[in-house]
Every structure is written in C-alpha cells, then in structure tokens.
SERO-242327 format. One record per residue (C-alpha): x, y, z; residue in three letters. Coordinates in pm, whole numbers, always signed. Each point is the difference from the previous one (the first is absolute). Layout:
<nodes>
+--------+--------+--------+------+
|   east |  north |     up | type |
+--------+--------+--------+------+
|      X |      Y |      Z |  ALA |
...
+--------+--------+--------+------+
</nodes>
This chain:
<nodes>
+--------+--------+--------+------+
|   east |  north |     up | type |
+--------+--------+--------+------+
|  -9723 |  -2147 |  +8475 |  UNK |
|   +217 |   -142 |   +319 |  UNK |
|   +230 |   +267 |    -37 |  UNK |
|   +357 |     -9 |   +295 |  UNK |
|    +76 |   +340 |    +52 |  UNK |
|   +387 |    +61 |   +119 |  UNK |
|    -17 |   +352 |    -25 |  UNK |
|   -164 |   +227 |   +230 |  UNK |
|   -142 |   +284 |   -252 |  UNK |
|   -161 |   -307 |   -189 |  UNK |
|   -183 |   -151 |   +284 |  UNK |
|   -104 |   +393 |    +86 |  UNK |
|   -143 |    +59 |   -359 |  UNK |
|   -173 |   -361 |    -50 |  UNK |
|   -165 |    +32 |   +303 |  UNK |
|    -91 |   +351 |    -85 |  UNK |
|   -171 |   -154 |   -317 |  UNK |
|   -158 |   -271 |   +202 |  UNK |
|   +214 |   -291 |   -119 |  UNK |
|   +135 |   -170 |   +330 |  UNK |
|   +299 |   -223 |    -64 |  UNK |
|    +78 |   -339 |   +112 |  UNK |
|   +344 |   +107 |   +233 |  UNK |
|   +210 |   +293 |    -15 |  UNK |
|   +295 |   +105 |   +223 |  UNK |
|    +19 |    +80 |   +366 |  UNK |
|   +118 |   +310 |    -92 |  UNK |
|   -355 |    +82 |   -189 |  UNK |
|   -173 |    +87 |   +329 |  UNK |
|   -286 |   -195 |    -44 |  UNK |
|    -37 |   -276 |   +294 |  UNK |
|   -326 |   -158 |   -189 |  UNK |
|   +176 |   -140 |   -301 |  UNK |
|   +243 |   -259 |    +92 |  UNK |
|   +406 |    +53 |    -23 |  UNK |
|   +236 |   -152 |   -219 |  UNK |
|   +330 |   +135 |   +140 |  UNK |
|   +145 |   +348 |    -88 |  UNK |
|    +75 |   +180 |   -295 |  UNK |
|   +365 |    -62 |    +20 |  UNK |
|    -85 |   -350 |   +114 |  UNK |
|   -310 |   -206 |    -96 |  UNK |
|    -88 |   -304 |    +67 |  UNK |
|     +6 |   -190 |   -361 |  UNK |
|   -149 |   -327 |    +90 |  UNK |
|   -266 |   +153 |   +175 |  UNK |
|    -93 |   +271 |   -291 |  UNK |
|    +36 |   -320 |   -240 |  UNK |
|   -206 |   -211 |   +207 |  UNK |
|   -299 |   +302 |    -39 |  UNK |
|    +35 |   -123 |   -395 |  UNK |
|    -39 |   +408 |    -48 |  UNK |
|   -139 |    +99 |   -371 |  UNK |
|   +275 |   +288 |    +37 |  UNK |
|   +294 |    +90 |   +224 |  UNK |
|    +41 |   +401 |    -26 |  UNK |
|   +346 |   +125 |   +117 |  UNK |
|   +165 |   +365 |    -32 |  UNK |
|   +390 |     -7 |    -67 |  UNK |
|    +54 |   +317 |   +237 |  UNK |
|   -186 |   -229 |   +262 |  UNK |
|    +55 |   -361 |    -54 |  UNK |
|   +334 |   -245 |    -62 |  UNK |
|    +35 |    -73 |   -388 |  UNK |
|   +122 |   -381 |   +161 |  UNK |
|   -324 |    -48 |   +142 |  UNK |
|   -215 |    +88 |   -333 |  UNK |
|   +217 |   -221 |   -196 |  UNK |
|    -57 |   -276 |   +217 |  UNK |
|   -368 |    +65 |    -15 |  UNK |
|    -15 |    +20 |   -394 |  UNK |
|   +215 |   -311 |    +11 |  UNK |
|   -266 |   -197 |   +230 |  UNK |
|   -220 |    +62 |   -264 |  UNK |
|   -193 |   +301 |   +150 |  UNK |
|   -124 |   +328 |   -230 |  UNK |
|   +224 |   +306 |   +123 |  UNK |
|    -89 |   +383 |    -31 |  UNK |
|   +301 |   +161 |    +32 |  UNK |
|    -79 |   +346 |    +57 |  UNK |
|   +333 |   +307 |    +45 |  UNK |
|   -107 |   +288 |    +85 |  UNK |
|   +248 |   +283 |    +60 |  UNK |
|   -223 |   +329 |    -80 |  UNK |
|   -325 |   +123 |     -5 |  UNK |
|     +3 |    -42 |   -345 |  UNK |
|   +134 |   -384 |    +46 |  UNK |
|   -326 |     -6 |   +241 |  UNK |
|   -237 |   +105 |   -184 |  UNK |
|    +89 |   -233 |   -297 |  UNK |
|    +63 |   -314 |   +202 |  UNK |
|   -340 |    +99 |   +213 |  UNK |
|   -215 |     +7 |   -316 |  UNK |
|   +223 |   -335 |    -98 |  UNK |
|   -115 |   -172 |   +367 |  UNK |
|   -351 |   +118 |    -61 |  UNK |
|    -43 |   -116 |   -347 |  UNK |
|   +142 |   -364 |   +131 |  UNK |
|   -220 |    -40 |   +266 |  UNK |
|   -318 |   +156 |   -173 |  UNK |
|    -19 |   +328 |   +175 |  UNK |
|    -41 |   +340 |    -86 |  UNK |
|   +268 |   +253 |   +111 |  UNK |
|    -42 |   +360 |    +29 |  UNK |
|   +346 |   +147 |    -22 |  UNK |
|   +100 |   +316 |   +195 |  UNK |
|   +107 |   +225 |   -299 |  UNK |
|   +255 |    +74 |   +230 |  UNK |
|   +270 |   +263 |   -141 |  UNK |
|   +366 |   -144 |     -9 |  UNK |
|   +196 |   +288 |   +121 |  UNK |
|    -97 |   +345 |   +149 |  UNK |
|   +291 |   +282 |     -5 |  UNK |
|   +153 |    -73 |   +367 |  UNK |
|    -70 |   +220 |   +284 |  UNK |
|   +174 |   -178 |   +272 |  UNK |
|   +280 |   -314 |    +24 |  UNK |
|    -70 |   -275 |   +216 |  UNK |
|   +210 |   -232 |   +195 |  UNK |
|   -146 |   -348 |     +7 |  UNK |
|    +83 |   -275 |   +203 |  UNK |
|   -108 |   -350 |    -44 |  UNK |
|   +254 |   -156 |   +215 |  UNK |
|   +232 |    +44 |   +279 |  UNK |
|   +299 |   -129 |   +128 |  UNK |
|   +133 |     +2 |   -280 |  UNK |
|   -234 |   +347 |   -122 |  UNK |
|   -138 |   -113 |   -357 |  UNK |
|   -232 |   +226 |   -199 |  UNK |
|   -134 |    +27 |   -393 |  UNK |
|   +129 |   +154 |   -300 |  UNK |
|   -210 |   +126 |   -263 |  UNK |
|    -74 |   -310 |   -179 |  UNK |
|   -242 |   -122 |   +247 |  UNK |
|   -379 |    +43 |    +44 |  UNK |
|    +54 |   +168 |   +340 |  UNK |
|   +225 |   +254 |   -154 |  UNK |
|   -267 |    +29 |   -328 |  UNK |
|   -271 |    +25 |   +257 |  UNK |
|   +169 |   +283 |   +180 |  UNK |
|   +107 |   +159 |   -335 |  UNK |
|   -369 |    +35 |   -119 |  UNK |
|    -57 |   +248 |   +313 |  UNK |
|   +283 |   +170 |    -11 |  UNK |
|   +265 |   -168 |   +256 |  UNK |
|   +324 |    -77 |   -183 |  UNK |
|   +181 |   -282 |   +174 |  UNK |
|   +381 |    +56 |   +182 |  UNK |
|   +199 |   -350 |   -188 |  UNK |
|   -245 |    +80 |   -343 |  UNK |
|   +373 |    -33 |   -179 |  UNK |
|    +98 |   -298 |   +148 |  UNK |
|   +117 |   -340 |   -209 |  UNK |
|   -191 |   -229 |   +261 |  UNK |
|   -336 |    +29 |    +27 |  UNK |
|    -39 |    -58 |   +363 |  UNK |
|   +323 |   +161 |   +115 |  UNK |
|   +233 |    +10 |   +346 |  UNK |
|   +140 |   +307 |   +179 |  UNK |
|   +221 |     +7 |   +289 |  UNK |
|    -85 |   +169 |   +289 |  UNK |
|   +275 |   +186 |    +15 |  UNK |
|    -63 |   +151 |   -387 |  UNK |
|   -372 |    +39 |   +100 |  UNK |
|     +5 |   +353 |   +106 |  UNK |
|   +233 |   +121 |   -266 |  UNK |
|   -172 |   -148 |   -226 |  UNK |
|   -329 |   +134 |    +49 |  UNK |
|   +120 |   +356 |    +51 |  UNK |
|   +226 |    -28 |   -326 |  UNK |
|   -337 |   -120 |   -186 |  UNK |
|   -246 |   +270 |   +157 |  UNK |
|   -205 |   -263 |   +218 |  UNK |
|   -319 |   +197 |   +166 |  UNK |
|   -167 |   -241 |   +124 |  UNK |
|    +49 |   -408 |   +108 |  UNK |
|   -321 |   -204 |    -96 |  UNK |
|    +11 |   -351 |   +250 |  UNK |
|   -230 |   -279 |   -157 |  UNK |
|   -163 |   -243 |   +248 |  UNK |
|   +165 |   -298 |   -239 |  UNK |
|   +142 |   -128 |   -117 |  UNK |
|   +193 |    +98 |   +300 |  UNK |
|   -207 |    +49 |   +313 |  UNK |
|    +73 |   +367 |    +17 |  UNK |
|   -145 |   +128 |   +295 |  UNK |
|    -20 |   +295 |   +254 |  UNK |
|   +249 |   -114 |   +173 |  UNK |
|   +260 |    -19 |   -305 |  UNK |
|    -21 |   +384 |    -45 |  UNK |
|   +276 |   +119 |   +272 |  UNK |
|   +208 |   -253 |   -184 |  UNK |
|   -110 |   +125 |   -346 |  UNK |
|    +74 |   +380 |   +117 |  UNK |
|   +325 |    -75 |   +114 |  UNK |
|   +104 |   -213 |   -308 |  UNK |
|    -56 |   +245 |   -271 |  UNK |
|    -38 |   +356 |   +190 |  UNK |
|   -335 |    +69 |   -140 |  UNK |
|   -307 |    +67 |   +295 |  UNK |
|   -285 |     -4 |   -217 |  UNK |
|    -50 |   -366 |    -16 |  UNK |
|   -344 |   -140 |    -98 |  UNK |
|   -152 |   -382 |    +45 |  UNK |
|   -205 |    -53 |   -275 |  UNK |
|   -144 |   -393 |   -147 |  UNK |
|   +234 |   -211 |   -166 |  UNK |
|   -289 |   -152 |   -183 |  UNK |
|   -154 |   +328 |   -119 |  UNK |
|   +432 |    +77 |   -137 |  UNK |
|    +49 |   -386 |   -112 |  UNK |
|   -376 |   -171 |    -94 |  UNK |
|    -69 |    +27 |   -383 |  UNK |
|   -346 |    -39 |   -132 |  UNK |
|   -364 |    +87 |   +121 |  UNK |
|   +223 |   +189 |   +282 |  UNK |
|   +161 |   +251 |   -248 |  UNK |
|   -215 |   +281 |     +6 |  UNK |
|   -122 |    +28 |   +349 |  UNK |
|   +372 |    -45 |   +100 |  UNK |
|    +99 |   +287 |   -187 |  UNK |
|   -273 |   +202 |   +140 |  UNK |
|   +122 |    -74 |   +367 |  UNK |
|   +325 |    +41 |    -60 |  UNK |
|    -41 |   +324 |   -138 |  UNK |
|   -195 |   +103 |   +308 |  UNK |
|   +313 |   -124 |   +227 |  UNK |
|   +158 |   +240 |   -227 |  UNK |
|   -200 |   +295 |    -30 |  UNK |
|   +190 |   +259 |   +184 |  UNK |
|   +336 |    -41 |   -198 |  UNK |
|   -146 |   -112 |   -353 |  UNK |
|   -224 |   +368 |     +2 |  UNK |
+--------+--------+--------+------+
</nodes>
C-alpha cells in the first residue's frame, strides 16, 4: 500500500511493522521518507500528487479542514481519535488491520489508584497542560500519576502564571513532569518551571514516550515508570 502518514505514532508503528510509507510529516522524525508539510499544515497538492492508496490522520493531531479536503480530492482517509489507552489500543488494532499488520497490544491497565499528582506542562507563555481526557493523562493514570487540570472542560488547558503556584499547592502537586514536545522543554526551562508553580522536584522526561500511541505503548510505560520509581513505591 502507498500509505501518507500525518501522524507521528503511525509512521512509528508502520515502520515498526516494516511498512515504510510514501511521506509523512516533518514532525515524524524520520529524514529518509520525504515531507509533506506538518501536521497542522500539510501540503495537499503534494500528498495528492503521491496518488496515496490511504491518507491516515488522528483528530487530536491533525486539522479536520485538511482531511476533508483530502476525502474531497478523492483520496481514502483513516481517521483515527485517540484520546486513551483504551482509544489506542482499538484504533492501533484498527491501523494494523488496514494496512495488513499484526499488532500486539500492551494490555496496558487504564487506571492505577494514584500515588502522586503531577503538574504537566505542554506549553509556555501562555502555561497549557492536559486534563484527564487525553492519552498523556491515561498514560500517566495507568502508573499511578494523576494529572493537576484532570477536571478541566478543555482538554489542553491554560493557567496563568500568577494562579500557577496556588494552584498546584491547592491540588497537592508533588512533582512537575517537562516533556521534550511538544514544547522543547529543556534543562534550562526548570528555574523557570520552579519558580512558576513552587514545586523543586521537577523531572524531564520524553514527550513521545507521554504523547506517541501504538507499538510505543508499552515500553513507554515501562520508562516512565522508572522516571517515577521513587514516588510511585
């Protein structure tokens, strides 16, 4: 199948079952296989002009615009939404049985009583972070890490920086987990972080291990637990 890939857990898991696409996005990190924009912006003409057998897109990940416009040129869209790791599992197995692959799910548990509550940032300047009904926050429930905004009406939402600090004290934050995207979170955010939300345990950990779906599922939850080990017991 020439299969365009527009989400980055997909091009992880069909290259993982030896299935290379035709393009996928920049943000995929793979340099071999050619780009066709971002997920938020992809280049249409050029993904039409591939004459793809099937155009997968995520809704948590991709512009509901741009897969009309591709189902309206004519091309076959998978339109995958996956907001769990239950959602992941199911649309996994869905991807795989598409494509012809076999997928080994994770038999990952959905929630674990929580031993510790996590602040999560995913943005900054305005600070954004993730409410419950995300994978992130699904992924972190299955170890044990309850997340800080888990009531919140957005998915993805804001906090001032000057209701940070309260905020996290009020909600009995331990700990501040920084993914490397899809902000750049790096060392030298932390001093920034600590100030922010008064918490000085503050860990960097890999937004792909907290935001990939798919093959990465299980060995992500393995390594995040190990981040975790001290506080989850």
């Amino acid at each position: 199948m020439r299969i365009v890939s527009l989400v980055p857990s997909v091009t992880e898991s069909l290259l993982a079952w030896g299935i290379e696409p035709v393009a996928c996005t920049r943000f995929c990190e793979q340099p071999q296989l050619r780009h066709v924009g971002g997920t938020k912006d992809p280049d249409i003409t050029a993904i039409v002009g591939l004459s793809p057998d099937m155009v997968v897109v995520d809704r948590e990940e991709n512009r509901r615009d741009d897969a009309v416009e591709l189902a309206r040129r004519g091309l076959r869209v998978a339109d995958l939404h996956v907001t769990s790791l239950a959602s992941a599992e199911a649309e996994t197995r869905r991807l795989a049985e598409l494509v012809g692959a076999k997928f080994d799910p994770s038999r990952a548990t959905t929630c674990t009583p929580p031993r510790v509550r996590a602040f999560v940032p995913i943005w900054r300047r305005p600070w954004m972070t993730i409410n419950a009904a995300t994978y992130g926050a699904s992924l972190l429930a299955s170890i044990g890490v309850a997340v800080s905004h888990g009531d919140a009406s957005s998915p993805y939402p804001t906090v001032s920086s000057g209701e940070l600090a309260r905020l996290c004290e009020e909600r009995g934050v331990g700990v501040v987990l920084l993914p490397t995207e899809p902000y750049a979170f790096a060392d030298r955010h932390v001093p920034e972080v600590v100030s922010a939300t008064g918490i000085n345990d503050v860990r960097i950990i890999d937004g792909r291990d907290l935001f990939w779906w798919g093959v990465r599922t299980k060995g992500a939850r393995e390594r995040l637990t190990g981040v975790l080990a001290d506080l989850l017991g």
